[in-house]
N, C-alpha and C positions, 0 to 999 in steps of 0.2 A: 576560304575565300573572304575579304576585305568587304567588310559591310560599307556600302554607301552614304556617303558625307548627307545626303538630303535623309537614309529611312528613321522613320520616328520623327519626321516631322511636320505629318501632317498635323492640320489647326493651329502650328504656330505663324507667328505672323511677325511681319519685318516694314515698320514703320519708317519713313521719308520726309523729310522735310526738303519742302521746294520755297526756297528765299524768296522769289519772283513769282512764284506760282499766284498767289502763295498761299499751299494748300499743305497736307500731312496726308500724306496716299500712304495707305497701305497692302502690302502684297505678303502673297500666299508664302511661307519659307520653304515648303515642298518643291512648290513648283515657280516660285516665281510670276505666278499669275498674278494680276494686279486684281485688288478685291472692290477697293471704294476707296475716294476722296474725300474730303472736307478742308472747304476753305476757312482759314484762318486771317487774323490779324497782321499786315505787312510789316515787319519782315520778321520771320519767323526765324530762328538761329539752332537752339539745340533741343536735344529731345532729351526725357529722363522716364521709365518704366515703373511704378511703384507695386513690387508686386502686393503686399500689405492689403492697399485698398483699391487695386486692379485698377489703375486712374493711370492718364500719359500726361506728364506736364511739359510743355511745349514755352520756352522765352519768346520772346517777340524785343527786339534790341530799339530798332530804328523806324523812323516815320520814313522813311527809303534812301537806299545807299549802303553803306557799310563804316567799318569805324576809320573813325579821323576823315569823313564824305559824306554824309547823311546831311537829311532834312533836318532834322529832331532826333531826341531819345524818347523813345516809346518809356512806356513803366508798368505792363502790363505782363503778365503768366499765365496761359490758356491751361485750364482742366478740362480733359478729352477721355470720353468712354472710350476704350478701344472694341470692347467686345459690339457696342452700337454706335461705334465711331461717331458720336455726336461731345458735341460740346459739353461738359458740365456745367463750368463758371468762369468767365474770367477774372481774375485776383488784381486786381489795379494796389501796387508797390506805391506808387505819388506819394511824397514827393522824392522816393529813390528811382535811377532811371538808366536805361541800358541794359537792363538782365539777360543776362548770357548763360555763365558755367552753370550749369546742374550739379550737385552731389545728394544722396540720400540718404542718410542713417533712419532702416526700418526698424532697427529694433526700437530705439526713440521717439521712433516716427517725427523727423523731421527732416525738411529739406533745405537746402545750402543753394541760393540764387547770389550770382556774383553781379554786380551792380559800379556803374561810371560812377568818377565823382565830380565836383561841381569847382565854381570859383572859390567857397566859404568851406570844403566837405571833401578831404578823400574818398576814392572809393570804398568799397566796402563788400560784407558779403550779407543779404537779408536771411534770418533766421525763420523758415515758416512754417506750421504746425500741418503735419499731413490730415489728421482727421479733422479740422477744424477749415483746415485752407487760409489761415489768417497769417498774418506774422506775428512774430515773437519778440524780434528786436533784430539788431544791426551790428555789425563786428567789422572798426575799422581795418583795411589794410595799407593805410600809409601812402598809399598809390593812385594815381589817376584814373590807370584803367585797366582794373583785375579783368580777367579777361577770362578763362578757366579755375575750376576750382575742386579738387578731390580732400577727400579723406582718409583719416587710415582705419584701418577693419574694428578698434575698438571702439570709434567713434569720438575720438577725442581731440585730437589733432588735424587741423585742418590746414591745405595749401594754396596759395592764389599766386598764381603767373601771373605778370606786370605788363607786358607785351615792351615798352620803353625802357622802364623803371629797370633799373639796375639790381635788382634782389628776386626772391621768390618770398614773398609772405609765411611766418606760420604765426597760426593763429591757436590759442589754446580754446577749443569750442564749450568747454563747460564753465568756465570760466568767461569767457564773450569778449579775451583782450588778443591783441598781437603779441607776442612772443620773443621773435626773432625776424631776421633780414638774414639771408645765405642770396650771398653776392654772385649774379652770376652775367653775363652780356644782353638782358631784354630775355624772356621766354615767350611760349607760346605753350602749347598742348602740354599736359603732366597725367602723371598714374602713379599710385602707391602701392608697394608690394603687396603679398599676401600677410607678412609676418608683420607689416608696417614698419619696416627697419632702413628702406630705401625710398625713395622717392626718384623717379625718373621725369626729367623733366626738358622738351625741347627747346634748345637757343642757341645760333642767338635768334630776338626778332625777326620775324620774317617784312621788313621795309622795303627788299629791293630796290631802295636807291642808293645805297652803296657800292662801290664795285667791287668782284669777291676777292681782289686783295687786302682790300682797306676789312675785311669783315672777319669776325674772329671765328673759328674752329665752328663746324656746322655738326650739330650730334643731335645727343642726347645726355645732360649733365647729369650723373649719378648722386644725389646728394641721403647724407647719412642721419638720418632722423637723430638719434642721441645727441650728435655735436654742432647739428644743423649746420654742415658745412660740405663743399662738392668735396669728392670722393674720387672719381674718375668720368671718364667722358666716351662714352659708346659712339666714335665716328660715322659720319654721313658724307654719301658725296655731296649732297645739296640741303637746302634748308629746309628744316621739320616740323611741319602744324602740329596735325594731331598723334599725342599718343595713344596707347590702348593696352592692357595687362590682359591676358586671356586667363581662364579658370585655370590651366592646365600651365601657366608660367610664360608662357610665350610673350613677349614685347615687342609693337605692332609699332612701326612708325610711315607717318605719309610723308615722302619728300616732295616737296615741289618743284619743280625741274622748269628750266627757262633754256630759248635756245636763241642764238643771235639773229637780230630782223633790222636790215637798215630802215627800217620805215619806223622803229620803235625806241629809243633811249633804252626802254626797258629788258628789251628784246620780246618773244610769244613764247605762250605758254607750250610744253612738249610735254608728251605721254608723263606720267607723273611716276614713283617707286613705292611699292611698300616692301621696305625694310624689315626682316624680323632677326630679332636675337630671344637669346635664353635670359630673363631675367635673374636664374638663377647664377650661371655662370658668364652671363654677361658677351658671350656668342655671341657673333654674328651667323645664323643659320641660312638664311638665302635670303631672295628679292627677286620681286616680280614686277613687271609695270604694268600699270592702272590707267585712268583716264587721267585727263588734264584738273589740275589742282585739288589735290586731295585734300578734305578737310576736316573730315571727321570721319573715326574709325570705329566699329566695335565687333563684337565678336558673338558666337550662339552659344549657350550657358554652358555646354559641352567643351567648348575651347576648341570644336572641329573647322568651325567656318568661321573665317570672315569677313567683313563686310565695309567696303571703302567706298564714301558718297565723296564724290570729285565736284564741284561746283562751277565750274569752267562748261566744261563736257557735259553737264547736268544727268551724270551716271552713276550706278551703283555697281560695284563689282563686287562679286562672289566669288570668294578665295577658299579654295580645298588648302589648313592650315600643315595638314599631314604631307602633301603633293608639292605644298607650292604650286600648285595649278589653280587657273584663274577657271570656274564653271560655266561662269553667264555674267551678262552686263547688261543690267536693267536701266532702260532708258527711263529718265523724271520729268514725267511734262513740267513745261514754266514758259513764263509768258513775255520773260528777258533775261536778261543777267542780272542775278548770279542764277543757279539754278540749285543743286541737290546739296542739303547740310546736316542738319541733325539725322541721329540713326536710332531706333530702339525697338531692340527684340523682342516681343514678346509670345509667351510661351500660352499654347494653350491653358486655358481655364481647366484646374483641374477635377 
């Protein structure tokens, strides 16, 4: 008999970010029961897990709105107990501003916040000490506004999507300079293989003011870390925010999906898709659909579940990775638009 997607997990916990909330709720991974909230900083963007020093570090981009529509750029990084879901410290970035991507290298203990740039200052990505909470320094990306940012497993190499910019950043991280440009039509969401030999990366931009003839091939660009150049391209029907690599190989993508409204230039938002293929052999394996605008993906350290926070919808759905079957869809209190974004697993204390 097929052991169930939830057993073994009680005391783990599955963290939420509400934009508008704007709080970090966390709930039960068992059962989906909601545990406790804590309001944060507005606007809250993405979340990052450190198992290391058992700390949740939470961006905060905007003084309200979102990008290219905001008040302000925020420059602040919230440190969060998760086990006493209370605050640590906030880490105030001034005079870098907009932090958004998370990436972590525990072994070095350091974290990768991706950062706007200025009239005088490309973007960039802030280098900051996990045990200390400080920064370290700064690694231009040539760009305006790196917008996500991963690594590869030895910790060496590092990628920032441009959302405009015509390229994907790499960045040599021990070294603290940029590298390379691998050209590609605006990105969005990325993930780096296991082996660190690929880099998956979605684009083009998601602007929606294009119309989809005028817009170039909607995927996922496969780009070949040796030659830093694209390689192939994993087709989508629509356009794709977040990506996500599972333990187990799986490649997670959320498409956005819009459907026609005479009331709208834009048209409205419609149920959203996630996408999965085999990263290894580059499959398409099924799809299922999710709430409206999926925006950040991740998965449970098993690679059984996963987990797609829709921001529109202000929901989280719970995907059996093995079924393709959607389990539950946990509604994300908020107090306007947007609603659910950042995601981060975490496992019980062991």
């Amino acid at each position: 008999m097929q052991q169930s997607p939830r057993a073994g997990r009680e005391g783990d916990v599955l963290a939420v970010i509400s934009q508008s909330g704007p709080t970090v709720s966390f709930f039960d991974a068992a059962s989906d029961r909601h545990i406790d909230s804590i309001e944060v900083l507005a606007e809250p963007h993405e979340l990052c897990f450190d198992p290391t020093q058992r700390l949740l570090w939470c961006t905060t981009a905007y003084r309200s709105g979102y990008y290219h529509a905001n008040s302000g750029r925020r420059t602040e990084v919230t440190v969060i107990d998760p086990d006493t879901r209370r605050i640590v410290e906030v880490v105030d970035l001034a005079p870098e501003h907009g932090p958004h991507g998370l990436a972590l290298d525990t072994k070095r203990r350091r974290l990768y916040v991706s950062v706007e740039g200025s009239a005088d200052r490309p973007g960039g990505v802030v280098v900051i000490d996990t045990e200390t909470r400080r920064p370290l320094g700064r690694i231009d990306t040539d760009a305006p506004g790196p917008h996500w940012f991963a690594i590869d497993p030895a910790g060496k190499t590092g990628y920032a999507t441009n959302k405009e910019a015509p390229f994907v950043s790499v960045v040599d991280l021990e070294r603290g300079v940029l590298t390379a440009k691998v050209e590609v039509p605006g990105s969005e969401g990325l993930a780096v293989s296991a082996d660190g030999a690929h880099v998956f990366v979605a684009s083009p931009y998601a602007s929606f003011a294009a119309g989809a003839d005028n817009r170039p091939a909607t995927g996922i660009r496969v780009i070949d870390a040796r030659t830093a150049s694209v390689v192939d391209t994993l087709l989508t029907g629509d356009i794709v925010l977040p990506v996500h690599l599972t333990s187990t190989g799986k490649l997670l993508a959320g498409e956005v999906r819009m459907a026609p409204d005479p009331a709208s230039r834009l048209g409205r938002h419609a149920p959203g898709r996630l996408t999965v293929f085999s990263a290894g052999t580059r499959e398409r394996l099924g799809e299922l659909e999710v709430g409206l605008f999926p925006l950040t993906v991740t998965s449970s350290p098993d690679g059984r579940l996963a987990y797609v926070a829709c921001v529109t919808s202000s929901t989280v759905d719970v995907v059996d990775l093995e079924t393709l079957r959607n389990l539950a869809r946990i509604d994300i209190a908020r107090r306007g638009e947007p609603g659910a974004h950042g995601l981060a697993y975490i496992p019980r204390r062991a």
